[in-house]
C-alpha positions as CSV (number, residue, x, y, z in Angstrom):
1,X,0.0,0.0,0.0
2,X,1.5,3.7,-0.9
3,X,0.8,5.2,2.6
4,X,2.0,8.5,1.0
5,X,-1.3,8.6,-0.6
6,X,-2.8,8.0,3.0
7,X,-0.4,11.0,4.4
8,X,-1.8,13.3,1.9
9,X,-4.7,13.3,3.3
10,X,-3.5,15.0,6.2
11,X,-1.8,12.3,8.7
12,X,1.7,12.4,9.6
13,X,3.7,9.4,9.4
14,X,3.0,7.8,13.1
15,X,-0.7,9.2,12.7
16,X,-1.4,6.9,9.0
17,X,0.4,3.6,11.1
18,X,-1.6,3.8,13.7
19,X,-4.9,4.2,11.8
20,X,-3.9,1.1,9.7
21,X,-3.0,-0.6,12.2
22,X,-6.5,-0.3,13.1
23,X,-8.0,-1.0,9.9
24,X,-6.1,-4.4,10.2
25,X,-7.0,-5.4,13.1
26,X,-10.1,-3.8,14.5
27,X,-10.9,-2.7,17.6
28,X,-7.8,-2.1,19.9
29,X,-6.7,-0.5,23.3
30,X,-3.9,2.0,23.1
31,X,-1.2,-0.6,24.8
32,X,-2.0,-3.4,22.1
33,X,-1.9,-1.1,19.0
34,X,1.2,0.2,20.2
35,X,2.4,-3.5,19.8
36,X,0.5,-3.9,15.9
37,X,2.1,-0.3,15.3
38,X,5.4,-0.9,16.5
39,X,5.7,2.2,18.2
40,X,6.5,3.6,21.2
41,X,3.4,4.0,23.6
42,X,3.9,7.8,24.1
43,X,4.2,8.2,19.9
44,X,0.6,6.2,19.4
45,X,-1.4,8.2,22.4
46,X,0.1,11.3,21.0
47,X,-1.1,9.8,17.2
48,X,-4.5,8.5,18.8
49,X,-5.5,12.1,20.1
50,X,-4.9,13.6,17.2
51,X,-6.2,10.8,14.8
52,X,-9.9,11.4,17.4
53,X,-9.2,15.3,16.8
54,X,-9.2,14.7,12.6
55,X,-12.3,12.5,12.8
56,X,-10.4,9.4,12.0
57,X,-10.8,7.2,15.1
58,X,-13.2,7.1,17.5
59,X,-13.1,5.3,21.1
60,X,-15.4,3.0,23.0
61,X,-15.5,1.6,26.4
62,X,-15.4,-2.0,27.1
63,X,-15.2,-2.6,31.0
64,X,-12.4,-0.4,32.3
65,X,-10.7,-0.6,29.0
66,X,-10.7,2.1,26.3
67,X,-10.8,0.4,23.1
68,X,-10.2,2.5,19.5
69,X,-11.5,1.8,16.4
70,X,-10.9,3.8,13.0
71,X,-13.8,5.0,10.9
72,X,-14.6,3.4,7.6
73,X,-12.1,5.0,5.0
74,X,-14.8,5.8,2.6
75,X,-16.3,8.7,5.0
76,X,-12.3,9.6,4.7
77,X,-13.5,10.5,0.7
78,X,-16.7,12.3,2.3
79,X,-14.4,14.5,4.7
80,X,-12.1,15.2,2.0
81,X,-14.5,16.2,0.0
82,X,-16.0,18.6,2.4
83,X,-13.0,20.2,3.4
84,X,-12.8,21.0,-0.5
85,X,-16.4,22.4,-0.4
86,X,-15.3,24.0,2.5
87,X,-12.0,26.1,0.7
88,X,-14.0,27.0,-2.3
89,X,-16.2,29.4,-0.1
90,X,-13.6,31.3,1.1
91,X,-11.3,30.8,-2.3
92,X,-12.4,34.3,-3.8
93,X,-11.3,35.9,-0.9
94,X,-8.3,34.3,-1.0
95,X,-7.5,35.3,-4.3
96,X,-8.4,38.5,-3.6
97,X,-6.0,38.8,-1.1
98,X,-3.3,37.4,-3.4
99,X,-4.0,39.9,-6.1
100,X,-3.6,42.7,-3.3
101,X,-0.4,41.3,-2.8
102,X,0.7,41.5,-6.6
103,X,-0.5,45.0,-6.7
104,X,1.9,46.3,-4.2
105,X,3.4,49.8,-5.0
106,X,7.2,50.2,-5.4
107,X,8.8,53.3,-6.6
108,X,12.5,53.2,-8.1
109,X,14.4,56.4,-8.3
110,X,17.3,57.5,-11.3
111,X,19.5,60.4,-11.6
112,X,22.4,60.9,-14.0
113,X,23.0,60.2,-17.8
114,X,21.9,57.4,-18.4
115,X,18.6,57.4,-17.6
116,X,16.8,57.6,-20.7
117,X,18.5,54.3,-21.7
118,X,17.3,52.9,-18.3
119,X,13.7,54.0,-19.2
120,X,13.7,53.0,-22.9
121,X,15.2,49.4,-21.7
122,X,13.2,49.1,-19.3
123,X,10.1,49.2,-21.4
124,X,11.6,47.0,-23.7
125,X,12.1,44.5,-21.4
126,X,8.9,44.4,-19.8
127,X,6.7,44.2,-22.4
128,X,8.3,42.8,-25.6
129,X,7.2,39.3,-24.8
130,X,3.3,40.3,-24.8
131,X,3.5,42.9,-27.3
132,X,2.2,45.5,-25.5
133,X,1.7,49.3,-26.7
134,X,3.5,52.4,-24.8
135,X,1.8,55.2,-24.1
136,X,4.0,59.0,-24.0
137,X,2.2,61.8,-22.6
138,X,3.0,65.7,-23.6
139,X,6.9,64.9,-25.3
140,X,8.7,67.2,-27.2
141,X,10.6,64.7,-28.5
142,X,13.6,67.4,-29.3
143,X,14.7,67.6,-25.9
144,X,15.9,63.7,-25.7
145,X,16.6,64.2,-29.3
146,X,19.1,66.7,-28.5
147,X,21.5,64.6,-26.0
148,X,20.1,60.9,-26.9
149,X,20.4,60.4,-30.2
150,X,21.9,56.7,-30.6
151,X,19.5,55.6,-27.3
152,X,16.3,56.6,-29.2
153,X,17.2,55.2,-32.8
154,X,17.8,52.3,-30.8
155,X,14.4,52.5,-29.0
156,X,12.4,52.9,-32.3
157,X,14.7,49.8,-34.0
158,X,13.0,47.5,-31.3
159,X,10.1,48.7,-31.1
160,X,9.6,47.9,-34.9
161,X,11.7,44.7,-34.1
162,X,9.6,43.1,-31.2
163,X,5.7,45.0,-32.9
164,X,5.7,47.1,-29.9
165,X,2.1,49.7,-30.8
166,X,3.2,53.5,-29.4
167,X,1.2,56.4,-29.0
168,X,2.5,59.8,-28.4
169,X,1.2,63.0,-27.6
170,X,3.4,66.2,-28.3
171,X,2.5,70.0,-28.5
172,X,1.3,71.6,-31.6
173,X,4.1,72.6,-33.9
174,X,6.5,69.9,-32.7
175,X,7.8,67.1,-35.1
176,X,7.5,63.3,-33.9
177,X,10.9,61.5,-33.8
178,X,10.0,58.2,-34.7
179,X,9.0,57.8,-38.6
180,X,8.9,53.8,-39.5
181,X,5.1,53.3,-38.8
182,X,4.7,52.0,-34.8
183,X,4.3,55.5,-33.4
184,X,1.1,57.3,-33.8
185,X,1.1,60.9,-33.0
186,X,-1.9,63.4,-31.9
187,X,-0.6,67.0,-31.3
188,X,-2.4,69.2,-28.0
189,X,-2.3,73.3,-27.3
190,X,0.8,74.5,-26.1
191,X,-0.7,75.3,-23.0
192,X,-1.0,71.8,-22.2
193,X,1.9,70.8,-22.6
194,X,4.0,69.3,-20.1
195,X,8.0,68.7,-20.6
196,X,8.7,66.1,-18.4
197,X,7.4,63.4,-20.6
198,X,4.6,60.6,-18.6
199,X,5.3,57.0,-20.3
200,X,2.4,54.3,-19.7
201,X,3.2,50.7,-20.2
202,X,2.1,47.5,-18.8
203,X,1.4,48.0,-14.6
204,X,4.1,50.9,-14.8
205,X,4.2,54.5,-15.0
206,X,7.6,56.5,-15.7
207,X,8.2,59.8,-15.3
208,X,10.7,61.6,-16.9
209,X,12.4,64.9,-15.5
210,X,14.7,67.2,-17.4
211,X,17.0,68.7,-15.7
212,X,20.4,69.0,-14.5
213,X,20.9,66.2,-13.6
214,X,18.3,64.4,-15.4
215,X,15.9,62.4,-13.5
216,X,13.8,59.2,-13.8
217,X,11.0,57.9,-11.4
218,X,9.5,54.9,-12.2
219,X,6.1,53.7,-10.5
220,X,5.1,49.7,-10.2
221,X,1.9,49.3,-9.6
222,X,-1.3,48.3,-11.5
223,X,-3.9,50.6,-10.1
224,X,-1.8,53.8,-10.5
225,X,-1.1,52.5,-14.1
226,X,-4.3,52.6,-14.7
227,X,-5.1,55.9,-13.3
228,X,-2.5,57.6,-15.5
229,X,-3.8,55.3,-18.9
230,X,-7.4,56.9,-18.0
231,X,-6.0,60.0,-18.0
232,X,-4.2,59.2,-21.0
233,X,-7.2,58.1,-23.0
234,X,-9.1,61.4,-22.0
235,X,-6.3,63.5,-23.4
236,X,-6.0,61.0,-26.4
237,X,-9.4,62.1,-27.5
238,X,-9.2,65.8,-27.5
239,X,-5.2,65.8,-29.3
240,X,-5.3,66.5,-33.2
């Protein structure tokens, strides 16, 4: 018999011994199916107790003697089957919890040179598997233009490469950088306009500020993602 099956079910190793035990050989007092078990006597009252506790054995007196006997193992299927009954009512909030857990914020912090590469990579990286689009919020592309020439042409060379969808809102008059067909462009009054470019991808939010030094926050989370897509959309629909 695979008594791993048996131990799956709940029972530690002593625990499914002494409940066979019992199955093969009836009723029996805690002395002489310490004997069948071939375990110490303190190891089968510890199992026996917590066997009763489970709902596997139950007890009887005969005279003065305390005799144990184990239930039928197909209300063993029954209780299984109950307990699974059992976690599917509190399985939603369960997963709720868990999704809680997955939505945790973290916020990452750059300064320096190189963070337009760390940005542009990052998105990359993240999303090339699925696909995904990138959304750019109020960029005058010139200003990266300007000091990130290579970084960008690399940018738009895998974004064509991996099919990755972007949309891009800049201020009227400005020119978009990428020309190759995966960036759409919609143009919004100057007054808008916002130089520290928004970038929307997956459950992540990257903001980029110009400065000296440059700076680059990036925000994981999937709620305030999808704040700032929202937000996205709305200004979507009035650009040109």
């Amino acid at each position: 018999m695979n008594k791993e099956i048996l131990k799956q079910t709940g029972l530690t190793e002593y625990e499914a011994e002494v409940y066979l035990a019992l199955l093969a050989n009836g009723q029996l007092s805690a002395y002489e199916l310490a004997e069948k078990a071939g375990l110490y006597r303190q190891a089968t009252y510890d199992s026996l107790k917590r066997l009763m506790e489970k709902g596997f054995v139950s007890s009887v007196m005969e005279g003065k003697t305390k005799l144990f006997k184990p239930i039928d193992p197909k209300l063993i299927l029954e209780f299984l089957y109950e307990k699974t009954e059992n976690y599917k009512q509190i399985l939603p909030e369960l997963t709720k919890l868990n999704e809680a857990a997955k939505q945790q914020l973290s916020v990452e912090t750059y300064k320096g040179k190189n963070i337009l590469r760390i940005a542009l990579r990052d998105i990359i990286n993240l999303i090339k598997e699925k696909k995904g689009e990138v959304l750019c919020t109020a960029v005058d592309e010139s200003i990266p233009l300007q000091q990130y020439k290579t970084i960008c042409n690399q940018y738009e060379r895998d974004l064509l490469h991996y099919g990755i969808k972007e949309r891009v809102i800049i201020k009227e008059g400005a020119k978009g950088l990428f020309k190759k067909g995966t960036s759409k462009y919609r143009r919004i009054a100057e007054k808008f306009f916002n130089e520290n470019p928004i970038q929307i991808y997956g459950d992540n939010v990257q903001i980029l500020v110009w400065g000296n030094p440059d700076h680059l926050i990036i925000i994981r989370n999937k709620g305030v993602a999808e704040a700032y897509r929202k937000q996205f959309e709305l200004m979507w629909k009035i650009a040109k």
